[in-house]
Every structure is written in structure tokens, then in C-alpha cells.
N, C-alpha and C positions, 0 to 999 in steps of 0.2 A: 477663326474669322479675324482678321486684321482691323485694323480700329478705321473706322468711317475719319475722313480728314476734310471737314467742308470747308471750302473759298469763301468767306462771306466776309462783309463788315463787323466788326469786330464789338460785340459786347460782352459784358464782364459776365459771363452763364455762370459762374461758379459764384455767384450772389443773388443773379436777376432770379432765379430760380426762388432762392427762398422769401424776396422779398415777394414776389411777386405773388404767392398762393401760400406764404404765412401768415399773413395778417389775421387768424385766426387763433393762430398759438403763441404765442408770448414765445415760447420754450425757442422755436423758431426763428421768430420775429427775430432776438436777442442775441441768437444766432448766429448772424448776419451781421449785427452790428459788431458782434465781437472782433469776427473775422477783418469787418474793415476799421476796427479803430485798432487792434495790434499790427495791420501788414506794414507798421514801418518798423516791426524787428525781424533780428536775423530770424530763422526758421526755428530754431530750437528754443531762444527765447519766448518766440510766438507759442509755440507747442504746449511752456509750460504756463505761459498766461492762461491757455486754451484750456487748459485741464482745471487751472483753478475757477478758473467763470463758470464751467461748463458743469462742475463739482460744487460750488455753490448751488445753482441754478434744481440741480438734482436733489441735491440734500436738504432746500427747501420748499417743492413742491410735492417730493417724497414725505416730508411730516408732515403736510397738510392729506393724502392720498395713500400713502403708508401699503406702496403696492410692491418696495423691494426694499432687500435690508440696506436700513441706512450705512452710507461712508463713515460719520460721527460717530451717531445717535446720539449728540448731545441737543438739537433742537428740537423742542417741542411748540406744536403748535392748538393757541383756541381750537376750540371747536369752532365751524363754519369757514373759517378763514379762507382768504381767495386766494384758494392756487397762483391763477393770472398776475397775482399783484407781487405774490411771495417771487413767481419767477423774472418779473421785473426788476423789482427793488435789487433780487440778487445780483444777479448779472450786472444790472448799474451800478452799484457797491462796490463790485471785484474793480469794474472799469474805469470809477471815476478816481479810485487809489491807487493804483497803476497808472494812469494819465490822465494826471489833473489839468495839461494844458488842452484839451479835449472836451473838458467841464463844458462850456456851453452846447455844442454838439450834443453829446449825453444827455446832459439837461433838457433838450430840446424834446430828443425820441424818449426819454423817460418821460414827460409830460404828456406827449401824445399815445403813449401806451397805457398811462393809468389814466387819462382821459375816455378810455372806450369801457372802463370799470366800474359798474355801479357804483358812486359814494355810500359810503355807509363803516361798519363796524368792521364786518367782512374784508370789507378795503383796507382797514388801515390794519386789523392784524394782520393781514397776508402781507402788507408792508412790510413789520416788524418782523413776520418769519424769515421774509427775504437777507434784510439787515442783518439779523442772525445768524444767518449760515455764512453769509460771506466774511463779516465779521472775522465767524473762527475758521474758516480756510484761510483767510490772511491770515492769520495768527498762525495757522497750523505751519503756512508755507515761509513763515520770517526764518534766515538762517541756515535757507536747503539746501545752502551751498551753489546756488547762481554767481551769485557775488564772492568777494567779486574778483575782476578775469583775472586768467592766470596763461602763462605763455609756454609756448615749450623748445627749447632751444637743443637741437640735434648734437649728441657727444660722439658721433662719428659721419666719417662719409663710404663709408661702405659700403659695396653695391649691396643694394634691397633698402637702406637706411632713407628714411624720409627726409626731403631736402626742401628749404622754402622753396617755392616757384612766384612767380614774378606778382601774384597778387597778395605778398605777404607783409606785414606791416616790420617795422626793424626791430621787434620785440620776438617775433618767430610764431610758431605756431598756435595758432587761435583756440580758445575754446578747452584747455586743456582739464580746465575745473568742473567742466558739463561730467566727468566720467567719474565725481563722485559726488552730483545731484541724487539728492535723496528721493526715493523713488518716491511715488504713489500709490502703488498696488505692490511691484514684485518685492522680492526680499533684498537685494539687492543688486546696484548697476553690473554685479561683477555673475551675478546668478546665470547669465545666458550667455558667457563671453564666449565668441567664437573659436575654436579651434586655428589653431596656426595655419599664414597662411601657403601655397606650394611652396614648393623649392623652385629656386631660380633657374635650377637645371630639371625642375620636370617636365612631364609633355604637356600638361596642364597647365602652368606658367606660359608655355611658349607660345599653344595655341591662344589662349588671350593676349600675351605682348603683339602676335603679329596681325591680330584680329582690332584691335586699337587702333595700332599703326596704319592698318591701311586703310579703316573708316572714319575715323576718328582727329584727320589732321583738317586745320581750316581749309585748306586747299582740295581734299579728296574727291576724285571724280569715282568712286567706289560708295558712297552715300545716296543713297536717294531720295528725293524729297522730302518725301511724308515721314522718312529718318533724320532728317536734316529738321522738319516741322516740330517732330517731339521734342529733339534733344534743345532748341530753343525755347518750345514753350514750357517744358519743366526745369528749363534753367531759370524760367523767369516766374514759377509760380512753385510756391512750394507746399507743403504736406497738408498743412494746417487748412488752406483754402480750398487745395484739392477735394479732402476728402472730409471735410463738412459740407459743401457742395453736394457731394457724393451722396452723405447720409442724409441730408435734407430732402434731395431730389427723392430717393429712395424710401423715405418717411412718410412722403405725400402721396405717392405712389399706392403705398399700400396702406393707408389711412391712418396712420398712428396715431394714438391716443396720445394726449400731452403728457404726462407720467411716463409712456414709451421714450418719445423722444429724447426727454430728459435723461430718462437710463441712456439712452442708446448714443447719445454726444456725451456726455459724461463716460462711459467707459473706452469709447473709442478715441474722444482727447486724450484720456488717462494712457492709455497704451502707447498712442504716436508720444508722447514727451516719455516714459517710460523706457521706450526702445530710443528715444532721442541722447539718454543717458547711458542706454546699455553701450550703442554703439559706439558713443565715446569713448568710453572705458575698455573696449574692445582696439578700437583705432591706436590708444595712446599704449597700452601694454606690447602691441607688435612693430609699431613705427614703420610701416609698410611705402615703401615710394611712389609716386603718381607715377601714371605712363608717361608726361611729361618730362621728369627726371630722368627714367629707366630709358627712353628713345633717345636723351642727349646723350647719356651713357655710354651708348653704344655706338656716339661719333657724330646723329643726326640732328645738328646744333639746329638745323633749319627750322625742324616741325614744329608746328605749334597748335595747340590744339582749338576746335571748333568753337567751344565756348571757355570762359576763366574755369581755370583749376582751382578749387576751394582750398585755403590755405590751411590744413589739417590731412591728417595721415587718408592714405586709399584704402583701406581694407578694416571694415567692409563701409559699403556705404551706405551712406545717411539716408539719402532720399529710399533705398529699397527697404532700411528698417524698418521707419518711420511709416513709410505707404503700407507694406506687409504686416506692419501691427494692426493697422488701421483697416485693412482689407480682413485681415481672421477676424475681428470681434465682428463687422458688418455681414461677413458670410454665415457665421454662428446666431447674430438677431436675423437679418432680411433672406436670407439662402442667396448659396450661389449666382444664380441665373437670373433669366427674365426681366432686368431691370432696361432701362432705357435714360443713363445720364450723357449728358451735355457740357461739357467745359470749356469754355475760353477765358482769354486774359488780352485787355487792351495795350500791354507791353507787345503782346506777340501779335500782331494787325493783320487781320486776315485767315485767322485761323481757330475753325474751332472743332473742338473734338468728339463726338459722339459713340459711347461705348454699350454693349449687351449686358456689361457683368462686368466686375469687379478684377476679374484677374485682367481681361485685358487691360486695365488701366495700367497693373504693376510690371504687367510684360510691355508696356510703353515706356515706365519708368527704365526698369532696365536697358534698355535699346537706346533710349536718350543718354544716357552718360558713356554708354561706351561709345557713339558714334557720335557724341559731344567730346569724346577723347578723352576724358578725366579720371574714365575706370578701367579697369581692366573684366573683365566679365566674372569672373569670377571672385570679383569684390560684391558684383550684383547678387551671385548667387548664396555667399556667406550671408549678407547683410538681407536679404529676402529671408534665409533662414531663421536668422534671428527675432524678425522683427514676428515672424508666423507663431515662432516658441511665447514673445511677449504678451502677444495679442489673446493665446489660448488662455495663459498664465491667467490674465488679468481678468477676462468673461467668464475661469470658472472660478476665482476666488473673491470679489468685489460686488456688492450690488445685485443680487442674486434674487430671483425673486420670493415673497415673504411667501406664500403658501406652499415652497418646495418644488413645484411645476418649471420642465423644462419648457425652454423658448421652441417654439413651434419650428423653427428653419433647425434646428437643434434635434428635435424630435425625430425630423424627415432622414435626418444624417443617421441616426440611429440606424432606420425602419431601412433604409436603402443595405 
């Protein structure tokens, strides 16, 4: 089934969703707020704030509920202690040290979410649990190797050789230190690195170069709309917002308990910045050239593609890791099918996107960057790969739940 593409005015669904029928769960609520006090980083930055708030958030309403093995297990919580409060104070904790020019915002919804809390003892240790766990996730994550940037300047021009393109800063390629961030769950960023990528004379290369080429230039009358729709609006919206959206929507759906939720954004942030690492470390070992470079290459100075070429290597790509991490742990807790999300973004006006399941999202992802011109198809197909190997990594070794019991969407995959 091809993804539903509605005309409408345009609201932000990748947020109204949670705000709008979490007010229930903290775990949620918080959610939300993550999502929109990090959207002014790049994506992978985003990713791995996402995973520290979201790993706080988990690792202290798990000591207070103690219904999957802790991340830590260094926090302990009173007895009685409020969940609600623990998973407040967390998430506000990670967020207000990360972005202290944000404090009053924060401060604001932190006061109106421990306002819905009974006062009492209850209240204030679940505070204290909160405090505690994000506490030692900062702690844990000083030093991961985020910080800081580092550039990567091309020692050849070789055909295949990665070449800046015109959105690059005069330092050269961006990002180049993401590829030895310390991971979270796998063993390391180099555990899942992709396989080399074709030869530039195979038939595999050439069908993606001409498959690019003729969809993917801003000019092509070979695109069609609803291809032209995606590949702008996941230019403009990236992993992090996608597919918390995604697990939110999906959480409510099928009523998750707040201890679920918490597992279930905590391991699925953990993967998307996990794979956000692997793929770096993947991009920067092969130096792989955009289609942008490989089309001038070849004499066609003219083309230029649909949306900016991201100034780091093509193969493989980020957006298919990062979503395909984030799609295996979500297929592994909610199953496959039957779901009904909703996505838009007020950068992209007019367009919002309603999907069945989870793969059509990442088969929109793919179609958006090659007919945004920036991939070649088979960047899609490596970087999907990866990001599938991450996601299984990280759901069967992390966070697991304490009685042994497989997750039910888990169980069905067995029994089928």
C-alpha cells in the first residue's frame, strides 16, 4: 500500500499526538517535550540527547516498578515512591543541563506536571529518584566523544572519492568524530559496519547512478508529487521526531502501561543514536561520493539536486539507519502491522502523512533521498541494513524484562 499523502493545513502531528492524549503519563507528556526542546540540533546530536533523557526517564521509573532489568542498576528507590514524579524530575534534569537557555520553558511544564501529583513523601522521593538517574546518565555520557567536532578533509579526487558539495563549511566534512561516539547498547560503532560499497563499473552502481539522475535532479519531470512530498518532508524532519511520534502514537493505541512506555522510548532512542554512530563510522571508513559529485563527474555540471546534499560521505545513509533502528525495536515491542500513525511538520505546509505500519514509513524514507537526489539507492539499501542489525542488537541485549517473559509482538514472530 502506498503511503496516504493528505492536502491539509498543516499541524505539527508528530507532537499534537502526544500532547494531546498524554496528559496521563508523565513518561509521554516528557516525551514531547524532549522532542521539542532538542529540534534545534542537528539530528544525530538530537538522537543522542534523545537517548540520554529517554534512559534517564526509564532507569527511574524502572527502580521505582522494577519491571525490566535496569540500564545502571545503580538507583535505588523508597519504597512507595512516585513513579510520575521520578519520571518528571528525570527528563527535566537531563534537559535543563543540556539547555539551560530553555530553563524557564522547563521550569514552567516541570511545575505544571508535579502539580497534578499528590504532595506528600511519595512526591518528593520520586523526585529524588528522578534526580538520580539523570544525574548518573550525565555522568555516564561526559566524554562519549560528541565533542568535540572534528572535520574530515578528502586526500584524493578519485572517482568514488567523497568531495565537499556546496553545503559544506571550509573545514570539510562534518561530523567526522559521531564514528567513534561511544555507544549505548552495541559493542561497538565499528560492530555493524557495512560492507564495501559496489564497484563503479558494476551493474548495481549504474542502475542507482541513473536511477538518481533522472529522479532526483531539482528540475525532473520524472518525480511525482507524493515523491517530490516525502523527499521534502523528511528533508525537513528528521529521526528523532519521526519516530517518537511514531512510538507514542503506537503506545496509546494499544494502551501501554507507563513502565512500557519508558522501556519502549528508552530502547528505541538508544538504537536511532546507536545506529547514528554506527553509520558514521561506516560513511567515514569508505568515503563514498554523493550523486551530486559522481553526475558532475561525468561532465553534467548542470544538475543539481532536489533538496541540500548533506555535507558527509553517501554510503550508507543516515536517515535509513537511524529510522530502520528505530522501526526493528518498534516491530519487536508493538508488531508489524495494524497501527494507524499520522505525521506532519509545519516546515513542509500542506502535507501530512498517514501510514498502516512501520515499514511504510522507512520505504518513504528511502524514496525521499533518492528522489531528493542525495542517495544513490543503494546507500538506502546498506544503511536500512544496518540500522535493522542495530535495532535487533540493542531489543535483545538491554532492558529486558525482569521475569524472563518474551514481549508479546515477539512471541507472535516466534509462533508465525
Amino acid at each position: 500500500m502506498k503511503t496516504r499523502i493528505v492536502m491539509a493545513a498543516a499541524v505539527w502531528g508528530t507532537l499534537l499526538s502526544a500532547v494531546a492524549v498524554s496528559g496521563t503519563d508523565p513518561v509521554l507528556e516528557w516525551n514531547s517535550i524532549m522532542v521539542n526542546t532538542t529540534d534545534s540540533q542537528n539530528p544525530f546530536a538530537q538522537a543522542r540527547f534523545a537517548a540520554i533523557t529517554q534512559l534517564a526517564v526509564f532507569e527511574a521509573v524502572n527502580a521505582i516498578d522494577k519491571d525490566f532489568e535496569p540500564y545502571l542498576g545503580t538507583i535505588t528507590a523508597p519504597s512507595g515512591a512516585s513513579a510520575d514524579a521520578a519520571a518528571v524530575a528525570a527528563a527535566y534534569t537531563v534537559l535543563l543541563n543540556y539547555f539551560p537557555n530553555d530553563a524557564e520553558e522547563l521550569g514552567a511544564a516541570y511545575d505544571a506536571s508535579l502539580a497534578l501529583i499528590p504532595n506528600g513523601s511519595a512526591k518528593q522521593d520520586g523526585i529524588g529518584v528522578g534526580v538520580a538517574a539523570a544525574t548518573a546518565l550525565i555522568a555516564l555520557r561526559t566524554g562519549d566523544g560528541s565533542a568535540p567536532p572534528e572535520f574530515y578533509v578528502p586526500t584524493s579526487t578519485a572517482p568514488g572519492e567523497w568531495q565537499p558539495t556546496p553545503s559544506c563549511p571550509a573545514a570539510g566534512g562534518i561530523l567526522l568524530q559521531w564514528g567513534n561516539l561511544r555507544p549505548f547498547a552495541i559493542e561497538s560503532t565499528s560492530q555493524f559496519r557495512s560492507g564495501p560499497e559496489p564497484a563503479l563499473t558494476s551493474r548495481r552502481y549504474a542502475r542507482s547512478y541513473n536511477e538518481v539522475m533522472r529522479v532526483g535532479s531539482i528540475d525532473s519531470a520524472f518525480r511525482p508529487q507524493d515523491r517530490a512530498d516525502v523527499a521534502r518532508f523528511y528533508a525537513a524532519t528528521a529521526p528523532v521526531p519521526v519516530w517518537n511520534s511514531a512510538a507514542v502514537q503506537a503506545a496509546v493505541e494499544q494502551g501501554r502501561s507507563m513502565s512500557e512506555n519508558a522501556r519502549t522510548l528508552a530502547l528505541m532512542n538508544v538504537a536511532i543514536s546507536d545506529a547514528a554512530g554506527s553509520v558514521f563510522e561506516t560513511k567515514y571508513s569508505y568515503y563514498l561520493w554523493r550523486p551530486e559529485t559522481a553526475i558532475h563527474a561525468s561532465g553534467n555540471t548542470a544538475w543539481t539536486p532536489y533538496i541540500v546534499t548533506p555535507c558527509f560521505p553517501g554510503y550508507g545513509s543516515a536517515h535509513a539507519s537511524l529510522s530502520n533502528a528505530a522501526r526493528e525495536v518498534l516491530e519487536r515491542l508493538d508488531g508489524p502491522r495494524h497501527h494507524f500513525i499520522t505525521l506532519s511538520n509545519p516546515m513542509v505546509a500542506g502535507v501530512i502523512l498517514q501510514y498502516e505500519n512501520f515499514e511504510q514509513i522507512t520505504h518513504d524514507i528511502n524514496d525521499a533521498r533518492v528522489y531528493g537526489g542525495i542517495h544513490f539507492r543503494f546507500d538506502q539499501d546498506i544503511g536500512s541494513e544496518q540500522g535493522r542489525q542495530v535495532g535487533e542488537y540493542v531489543y535483545r541485549h538491554i532492558l529486558r524484562r525482569a521475569n524472563g517473559e518474551r514481549d508479546d509482538a515477539e512471541v507472535g514472530r516466534a509462533v508465525k
